[in-house]
C-alpha positions as CSV (number, residue, x, y, z in Angstrom):
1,X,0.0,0.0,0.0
2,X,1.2,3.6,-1.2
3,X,1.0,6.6,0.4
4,X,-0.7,9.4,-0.8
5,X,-0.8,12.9,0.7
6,X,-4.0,14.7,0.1
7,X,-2.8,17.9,-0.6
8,X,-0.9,16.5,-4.5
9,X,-2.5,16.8,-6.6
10,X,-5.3,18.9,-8.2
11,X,-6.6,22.0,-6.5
12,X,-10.1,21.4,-5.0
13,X,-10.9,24.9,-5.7
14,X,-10.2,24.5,-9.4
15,X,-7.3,26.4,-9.2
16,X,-4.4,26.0,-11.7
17,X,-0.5,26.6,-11.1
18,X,-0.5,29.6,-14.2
19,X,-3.5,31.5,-12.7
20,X,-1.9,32.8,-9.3
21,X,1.6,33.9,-8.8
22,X,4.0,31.1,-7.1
23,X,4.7,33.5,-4.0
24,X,3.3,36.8,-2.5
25,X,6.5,39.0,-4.4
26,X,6.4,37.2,-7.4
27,X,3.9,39.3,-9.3
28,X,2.1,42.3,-6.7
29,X,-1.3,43.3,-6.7
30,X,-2.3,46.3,-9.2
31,X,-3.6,49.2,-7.2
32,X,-6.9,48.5,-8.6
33,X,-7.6,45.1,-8.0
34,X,-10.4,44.2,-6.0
35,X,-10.0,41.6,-2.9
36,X,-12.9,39.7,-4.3
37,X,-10.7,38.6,-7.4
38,X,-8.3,36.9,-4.7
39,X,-9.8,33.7,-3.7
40,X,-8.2,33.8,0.1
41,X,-9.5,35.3,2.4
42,X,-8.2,35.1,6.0
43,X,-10.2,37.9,9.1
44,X,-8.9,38.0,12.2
45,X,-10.6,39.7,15.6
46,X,-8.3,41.0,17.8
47,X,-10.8,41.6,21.3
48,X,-10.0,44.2,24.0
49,X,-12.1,42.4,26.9
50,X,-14.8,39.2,27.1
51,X,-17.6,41.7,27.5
52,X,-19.8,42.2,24.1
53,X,-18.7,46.6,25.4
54,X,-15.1,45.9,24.3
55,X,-13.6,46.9,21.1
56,X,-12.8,45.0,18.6
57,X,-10.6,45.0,15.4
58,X,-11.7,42.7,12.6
59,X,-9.2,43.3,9.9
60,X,-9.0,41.4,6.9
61,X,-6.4,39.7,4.5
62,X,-6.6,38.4,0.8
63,X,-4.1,36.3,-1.4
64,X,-3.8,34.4,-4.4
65,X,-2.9,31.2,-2.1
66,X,-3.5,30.6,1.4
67,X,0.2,30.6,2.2
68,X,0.3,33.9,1.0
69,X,-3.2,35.0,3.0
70,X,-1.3,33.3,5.6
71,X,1.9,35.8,5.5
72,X,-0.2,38.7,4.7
73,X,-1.8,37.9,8.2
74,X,1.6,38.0,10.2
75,X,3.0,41.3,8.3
76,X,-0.3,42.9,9.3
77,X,0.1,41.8,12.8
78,X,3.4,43.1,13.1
79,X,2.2,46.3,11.1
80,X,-0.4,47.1,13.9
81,X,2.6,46.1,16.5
82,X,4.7,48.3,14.8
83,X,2.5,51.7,14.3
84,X,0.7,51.0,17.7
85,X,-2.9,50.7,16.1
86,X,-4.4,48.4,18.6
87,X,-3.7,51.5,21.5
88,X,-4.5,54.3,19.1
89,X,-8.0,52.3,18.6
90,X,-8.2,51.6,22.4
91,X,-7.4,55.4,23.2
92,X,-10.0,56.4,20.8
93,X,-12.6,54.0,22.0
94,X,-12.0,55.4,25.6
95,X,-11.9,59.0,24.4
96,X,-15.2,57.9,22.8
97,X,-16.6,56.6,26.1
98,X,-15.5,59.3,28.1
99,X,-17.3,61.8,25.7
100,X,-20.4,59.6,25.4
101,X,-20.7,60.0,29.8
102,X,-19.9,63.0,29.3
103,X,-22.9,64.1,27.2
104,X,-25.5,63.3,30.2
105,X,-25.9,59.9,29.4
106,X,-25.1,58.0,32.3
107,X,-23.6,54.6,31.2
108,X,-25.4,51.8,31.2
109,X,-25.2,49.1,33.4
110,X,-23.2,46.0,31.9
111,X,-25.9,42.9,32.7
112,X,-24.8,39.6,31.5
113,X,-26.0,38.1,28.8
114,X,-26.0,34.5,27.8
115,X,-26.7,32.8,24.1
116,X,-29.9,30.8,24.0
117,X,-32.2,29.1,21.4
118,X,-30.1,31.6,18.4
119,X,-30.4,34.6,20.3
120,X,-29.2,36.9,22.8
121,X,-30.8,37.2,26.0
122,X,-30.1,39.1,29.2
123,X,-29.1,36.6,31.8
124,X,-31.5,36.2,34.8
125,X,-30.3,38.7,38.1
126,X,-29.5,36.6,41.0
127,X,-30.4,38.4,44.2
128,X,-27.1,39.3,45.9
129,X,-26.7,37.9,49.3
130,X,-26.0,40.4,52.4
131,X,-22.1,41.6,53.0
132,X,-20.6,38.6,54.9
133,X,-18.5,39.2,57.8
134,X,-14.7,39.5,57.6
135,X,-12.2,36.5,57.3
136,X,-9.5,35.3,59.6
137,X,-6.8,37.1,57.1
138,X,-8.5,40.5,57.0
139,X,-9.9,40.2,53.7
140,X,-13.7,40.0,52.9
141,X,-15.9,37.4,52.7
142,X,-17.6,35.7,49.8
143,X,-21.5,34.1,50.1
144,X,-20.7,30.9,48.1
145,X,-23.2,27.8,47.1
146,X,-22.4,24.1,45.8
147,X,-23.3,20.8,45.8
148,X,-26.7,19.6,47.8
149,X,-27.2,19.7,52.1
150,X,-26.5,16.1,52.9
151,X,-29.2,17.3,55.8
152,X,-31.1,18.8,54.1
153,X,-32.1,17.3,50.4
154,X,-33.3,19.5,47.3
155,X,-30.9,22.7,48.8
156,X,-27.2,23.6,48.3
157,X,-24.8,24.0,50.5
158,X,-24.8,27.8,51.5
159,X,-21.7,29.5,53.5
160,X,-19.3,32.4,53.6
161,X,-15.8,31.4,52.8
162,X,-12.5,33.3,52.0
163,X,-13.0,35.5,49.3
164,X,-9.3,34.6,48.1
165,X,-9.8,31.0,48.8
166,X,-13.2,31.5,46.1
167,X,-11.3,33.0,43.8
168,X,-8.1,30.6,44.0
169,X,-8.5,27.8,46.2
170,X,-4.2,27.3,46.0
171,X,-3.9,30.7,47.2
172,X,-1.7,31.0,50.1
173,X,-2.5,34.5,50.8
174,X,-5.9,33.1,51.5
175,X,-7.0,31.6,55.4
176,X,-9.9,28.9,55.8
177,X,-12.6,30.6,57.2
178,X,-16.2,29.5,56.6
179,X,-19.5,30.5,58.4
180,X,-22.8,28.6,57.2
181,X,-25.2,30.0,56.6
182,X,-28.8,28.4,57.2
């Protein structure tokens, strides 16, 4: 039994060694050539934050051959590196913020929203518990819930513990404190 590897041979996309250039300097773009005559395409999103309020950059990259889409994605990554795009967007983007408060309009609060059924919903509010008391290392408290009360069935377990030790339970910073809470 032979091997064949299934990139030989003929293009899947029809394409034919004398229609593109062999590498990206071989034979440049004219100035008027569209990106839609280049069959690669290749966007990247470069996110500020997780939040769907962060800014984004979606730039976008064509070439005759995906190796070259490929390259033209790494020289425009250095290219943004290089002229510091990605802070002269994030400076305009708080400048635009800070202009938008500015104008009266208080900012809106940022509520959670969760991806259901093909859409975007707000994610339900869960009532916040009352300020738990301090922890053995000085640092506050955090109202935490797991699992199900071996004493009592259908409910979760419901205590105060280390904020540090919720966060990170590895954290040495953190002490073992833990109230329950009934």
């Amino acid at each position: 039994m032979t091997y064949q590897s299934p990139f030989d041979g003929p293009s899947p996309w029809g394409e034919t060694d004398n229609a593109k250039p062999k590498e990206a300097g071989d034979a440049p773009a004219s100035p008027t050539e569209t990106s839609a005559q280049r069959p690669f395409e290749i966007g990247i999103t470069l996110k500020a934050a997780a939040g769907f309020e962060a800014e984004w950059l979606t730039p976008r990259v064509y070439g005759w051959t995906a190796a070259e889409a490929a390259r033209s994605v790494v020289e425009l990554v250095k290219a943004l590196a290089e002229y510091q795009v990605i802070q002269a967007v994030s400076a305009a983007a708080t400048k635009m913020r800070e202009t938008h408060a500015a104008g009266g309009a208080a900012p809106a609060a940022v509520t959670p929203k969760t991806f259901e059924n093909g859409r975007v919903v707000a994610a339900p509010q869960a009532q916040s518990a009352p300020p738990g008391p301090p922890c053995k290392c000085g640092a506050p408290s955090a109202y935490t819930e797991w699992g199900q009360s071996r004493y009592n069935p259908g409910q979760p377990n419901r205590a105060y513990k280390c904020a540090k030790k919720v966060a990170d339970y590895r954290d040495p910073a953190g002490c073992d404190f833990i109230q329950w809470v009934k």
